[in-house]
C-alpha positions in Angstrom: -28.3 18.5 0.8 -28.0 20.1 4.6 -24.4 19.7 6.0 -25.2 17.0 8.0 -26.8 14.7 5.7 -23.3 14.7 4.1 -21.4 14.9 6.9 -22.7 12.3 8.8 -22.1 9.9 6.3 -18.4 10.9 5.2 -16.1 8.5 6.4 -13.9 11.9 7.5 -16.3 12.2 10.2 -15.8 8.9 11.5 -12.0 9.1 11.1 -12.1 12.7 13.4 -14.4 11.1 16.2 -12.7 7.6 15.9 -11.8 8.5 19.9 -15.6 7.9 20.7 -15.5 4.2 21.7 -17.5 1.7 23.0 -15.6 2.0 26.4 -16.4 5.7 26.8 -20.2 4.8 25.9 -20.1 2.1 28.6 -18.9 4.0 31.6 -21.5 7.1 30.8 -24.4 4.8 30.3 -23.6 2.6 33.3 -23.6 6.3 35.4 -26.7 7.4 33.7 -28.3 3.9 34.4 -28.6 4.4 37.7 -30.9 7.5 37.7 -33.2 5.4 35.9 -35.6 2.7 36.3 -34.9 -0.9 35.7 -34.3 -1.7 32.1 -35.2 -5.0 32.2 -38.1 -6.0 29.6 -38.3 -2.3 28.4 -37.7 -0.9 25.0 -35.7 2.3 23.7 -34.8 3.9 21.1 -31.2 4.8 20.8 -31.8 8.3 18.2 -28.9 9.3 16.1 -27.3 5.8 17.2 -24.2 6.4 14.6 -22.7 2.7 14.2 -25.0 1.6 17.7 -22.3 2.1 20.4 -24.8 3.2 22.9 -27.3 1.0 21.7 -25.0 -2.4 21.9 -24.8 -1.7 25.5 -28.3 -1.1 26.5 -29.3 -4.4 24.5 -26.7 -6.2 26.9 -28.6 -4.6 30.2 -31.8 -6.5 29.6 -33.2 -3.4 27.0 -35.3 -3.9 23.7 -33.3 -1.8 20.9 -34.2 0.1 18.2 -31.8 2.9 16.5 -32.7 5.4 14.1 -29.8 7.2 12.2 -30.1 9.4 9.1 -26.5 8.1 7.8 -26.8 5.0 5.4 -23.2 4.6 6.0 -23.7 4.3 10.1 -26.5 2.2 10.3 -25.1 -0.4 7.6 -21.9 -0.4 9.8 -24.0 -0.8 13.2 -26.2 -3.6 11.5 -22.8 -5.6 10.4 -21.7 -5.6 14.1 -24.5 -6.4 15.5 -26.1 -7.6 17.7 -29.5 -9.0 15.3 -31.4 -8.8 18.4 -31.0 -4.3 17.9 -33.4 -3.1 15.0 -31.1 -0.3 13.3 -32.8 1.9 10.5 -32.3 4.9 8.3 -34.6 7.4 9.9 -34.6 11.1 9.7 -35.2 12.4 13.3 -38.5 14.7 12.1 -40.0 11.6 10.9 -42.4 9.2 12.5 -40.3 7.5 15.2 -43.2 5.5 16.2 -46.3 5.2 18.5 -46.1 5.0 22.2 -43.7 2.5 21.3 -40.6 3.0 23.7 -40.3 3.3 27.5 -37.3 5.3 26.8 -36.0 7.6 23.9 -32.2 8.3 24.0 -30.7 11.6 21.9 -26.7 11.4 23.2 -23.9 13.3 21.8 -25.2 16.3 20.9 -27.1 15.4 18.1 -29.5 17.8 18.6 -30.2 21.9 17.5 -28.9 21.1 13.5 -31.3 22.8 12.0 -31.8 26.1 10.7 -35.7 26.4 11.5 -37.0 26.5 14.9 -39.4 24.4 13.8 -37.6 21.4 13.1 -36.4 21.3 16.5 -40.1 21.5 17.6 -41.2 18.7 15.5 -38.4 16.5 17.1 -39.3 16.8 20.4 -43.0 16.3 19.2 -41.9 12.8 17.2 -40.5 12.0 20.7 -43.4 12.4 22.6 -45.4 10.5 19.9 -42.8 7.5 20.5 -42.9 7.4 23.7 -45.3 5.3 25.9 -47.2 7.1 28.7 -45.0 8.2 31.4 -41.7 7.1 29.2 -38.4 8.9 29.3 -36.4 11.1 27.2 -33.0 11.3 27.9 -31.0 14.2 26.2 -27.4 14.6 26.4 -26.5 18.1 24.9 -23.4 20.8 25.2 -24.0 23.2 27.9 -23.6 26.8 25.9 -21.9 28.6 28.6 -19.4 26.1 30.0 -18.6 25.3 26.7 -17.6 29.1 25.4 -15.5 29.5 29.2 -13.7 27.1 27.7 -13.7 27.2 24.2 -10.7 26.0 22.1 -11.0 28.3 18.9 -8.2 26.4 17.6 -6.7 23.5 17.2 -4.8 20.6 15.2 -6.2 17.1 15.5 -4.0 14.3 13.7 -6.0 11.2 13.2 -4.4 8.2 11.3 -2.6 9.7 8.4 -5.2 12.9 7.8 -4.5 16.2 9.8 -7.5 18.1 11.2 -7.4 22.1 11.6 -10.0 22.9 13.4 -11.4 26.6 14.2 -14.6 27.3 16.4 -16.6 30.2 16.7 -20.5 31.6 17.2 -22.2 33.0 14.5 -24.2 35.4 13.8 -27.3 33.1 14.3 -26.1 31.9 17.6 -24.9 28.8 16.1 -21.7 26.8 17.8 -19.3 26.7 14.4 -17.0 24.1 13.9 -15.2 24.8 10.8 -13.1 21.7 9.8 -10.3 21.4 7.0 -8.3 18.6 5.6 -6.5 17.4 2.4 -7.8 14.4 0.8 -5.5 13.2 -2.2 -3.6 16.6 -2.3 -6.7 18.5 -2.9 -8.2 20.6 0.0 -11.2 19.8 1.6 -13.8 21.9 4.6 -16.8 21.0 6.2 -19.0 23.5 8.9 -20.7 21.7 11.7 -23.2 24.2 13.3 -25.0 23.1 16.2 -27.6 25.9 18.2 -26.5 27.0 21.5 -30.2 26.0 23.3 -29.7 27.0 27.0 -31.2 24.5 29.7 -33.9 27.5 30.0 -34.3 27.2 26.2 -35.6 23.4 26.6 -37.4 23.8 29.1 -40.0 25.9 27.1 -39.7 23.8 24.1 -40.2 20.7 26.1 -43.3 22.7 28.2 -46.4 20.4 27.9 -44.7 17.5 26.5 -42.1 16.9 29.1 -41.6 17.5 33.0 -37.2 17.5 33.6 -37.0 15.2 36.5 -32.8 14.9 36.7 -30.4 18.0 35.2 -26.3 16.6 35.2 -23.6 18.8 33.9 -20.8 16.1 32.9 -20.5 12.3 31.9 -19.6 11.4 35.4 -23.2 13.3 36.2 -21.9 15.6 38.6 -24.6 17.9 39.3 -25.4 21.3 36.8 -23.8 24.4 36.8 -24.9 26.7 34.4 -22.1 28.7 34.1 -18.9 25.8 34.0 -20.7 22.5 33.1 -19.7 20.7 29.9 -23.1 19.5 29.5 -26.7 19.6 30.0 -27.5 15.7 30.5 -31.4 15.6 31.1 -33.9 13.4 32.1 -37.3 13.8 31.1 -41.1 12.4 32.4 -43.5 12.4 29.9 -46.5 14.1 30.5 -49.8 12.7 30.3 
């Protein structure tokens, strides 16, 4: 099983990013909203929803949601808060997401760049592109590789709860972001290695060439504009082509 079929679903993961609310969702999408068209009577596609924080507030702005997430565990959660008007499935991202189905795809929080194949990541965008109507948008909020290692924190202790985190970060050989994560569960010790691919905004760009034309590049959740070389993020909005 790949690391983040497991670790997606673990209930250590939740516990770690419990600090990602609904609150923190709202203000970023209510930003984000207005470099967008009107969402009234469209439909999206919140992708790698988690438990639907994103997707509860774009069903409250007028939006038709749907949101795919490969964790059981997630979408059972998300489905038991609701709202019944949001379609939540178990979806694997490669999969068929759809056909011309979606004025808008979402892919927030860096869930993006897991895989070891350059392929897979291909396919993804392409499964996006299939979703999407004619002239849709993709909307891809993803780490920005350089701001991100300016400021990297190879170390650090996070408590959450009763459970204490030790956390080390580093780039492999691979040019994978490493996040190496330990804890003790009943006395016995326990690690998981989140490895995410450090795609540059030049790196999208040619995997999104002939599928996508980048309309709106922001470097932070208050969409300040880009800089390549101190940005948090890479928060992109992408036209559809054809």
């Amino acid at each position: 099983m790949s690391w983040f079929s497991s670790w997606f679903d673990s209930e250590y993961y939740h516990l770690l990013y419990n600090h990602r609310n609904d609150e923190e969702a709202e203000q970023f999408l209510k930003n984000l909203s207005l470099a967008l068209p009107p969402f009234i009577q469209k439909t999206a596609l919140d992708l790698c929803c988690g438990k639907g924080r994103h997707s509860r507030w774009m069903a409250n702005q007028g939006l038709t949601v749907t949101g795919f997430d490969l964790s059981p565990h997630s979408i059972a959660e998300a489905i038991n808060i609701g709202p019944s008007s949001i379609r939540f499935e178990v979806r694997d991202m490669r999969g068929d997401l759809g056909m011309e189905e979606f004025d808008f795809v979402f892919n927030l929080f860096t869930s993006f760049g897991y895989f070891d194949e350059p392929e897979e990541n291909a396919l993804v965008l392409e499964q996006i592109y299939d979703a999407l109507k004619p002239g849709g948008y993709f909307i891809h909020d993803f780490l920005n590789p350089l701001g991100v290692l300016r400021n990297l924190q190879e170390k650090e202790t996070v408590v959450r709860e009763n459970t204490t985190f030790d956390i080390d970060r580093f780039v492999d050989e691979e040019n994978f972001l490493c996040k190496n994560i330990r804890w003790e569960m009943d006395g016995k010790p326990m690690e998981f290695t989140e490895r995410v691919y450090l795609f540059t905004p030049e790196d999208l760009e040619a995997m999104c060439e002939g599928l996508f034309e980048r309309i709106e590049i922001f470097g932070d959740y208050s969409l300040n504009p880009m800089d390549e070389k101190t940005s948090p993020r890479q928060i992109s909005i992408w036209k559809k082509i054809g």
